[in-house]
N, C-alpha and C positions, 0 to 999 in steps of 0.2 A: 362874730367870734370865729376866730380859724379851727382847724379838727385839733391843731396842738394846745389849743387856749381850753379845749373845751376837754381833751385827756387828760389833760395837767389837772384838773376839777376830780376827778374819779383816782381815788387810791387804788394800787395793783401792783400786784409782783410779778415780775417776769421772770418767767423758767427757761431758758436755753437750752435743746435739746437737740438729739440729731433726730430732728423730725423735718417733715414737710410742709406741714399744715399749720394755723395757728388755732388757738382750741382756747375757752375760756371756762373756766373752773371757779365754783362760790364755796370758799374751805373754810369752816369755822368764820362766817362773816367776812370775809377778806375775799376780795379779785386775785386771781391768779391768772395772768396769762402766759399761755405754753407759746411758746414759737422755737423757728425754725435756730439756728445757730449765727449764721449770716445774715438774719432779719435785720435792715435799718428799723434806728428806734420811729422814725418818721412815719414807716408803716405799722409800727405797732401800734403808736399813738393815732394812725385812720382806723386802725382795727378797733382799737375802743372803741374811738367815736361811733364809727359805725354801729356798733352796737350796746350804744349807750342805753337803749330802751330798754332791751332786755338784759341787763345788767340792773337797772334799776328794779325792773321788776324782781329779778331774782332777789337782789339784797331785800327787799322790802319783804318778800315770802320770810326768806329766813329771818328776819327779824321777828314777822309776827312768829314764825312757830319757836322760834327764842321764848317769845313773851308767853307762850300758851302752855310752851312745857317746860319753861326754864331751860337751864344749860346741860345736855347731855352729856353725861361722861362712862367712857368705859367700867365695864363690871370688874372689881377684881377678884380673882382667884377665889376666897370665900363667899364671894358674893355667887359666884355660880353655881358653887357646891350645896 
C-alpha cells in the first residue's frame, strides 16, 4: 500500500494557512490538518501517513471519552448564571 493509498483511508480536513509547519488537530472527532499554503497535497498525504499511529490513537481517546461523558456542549448564558 503506497502513503497515498493508505491517507486516502483516514478522513481529514485541510486548513491552508500562512504557516510553515504542518500541525494536526482532533476537533469534535474530525482530523484537521493545518499546513503551509504552498504544501503539495503529496506531502500532505506523507504527513498523515506518517502519522497515522497517533491519529489513531488520538481518535480512539476521543471516542472513548465521547462514550464516557456523552457529547459536550457549551454552557448557555443561563446556564452560567
Amino acid at each position: 500500500m503506497t502513503d497515498r493509498e493508505a491517507a486516502l483511508k483516514i478522513e481529514y480536513d485541510v486548513v491552508r494557512s500562512d504557516r510553515k509547519t504542518f500541525a494536526l488537530q482532533i476537533k469534535d472527532g474530525r482530523l484537521i490538518v493545518r499546513v503551509p499554503l504552498r504544501a503539495r497535497l503529496v506531502d500532505v498525504e506523507r504527513f498523515v501517513y506518517s502519522h497515522r499511529d497517533w491519529i489513531e490513537q488520538h481518535l480512539e481517546i476521543y471516542r472513548e471519552r465521547r462514550a464516557l461523558y456523552g457529547e459536550i456542549k457549551p454552557l448557555t448564558d443561563d446556564e452560567v448564571r
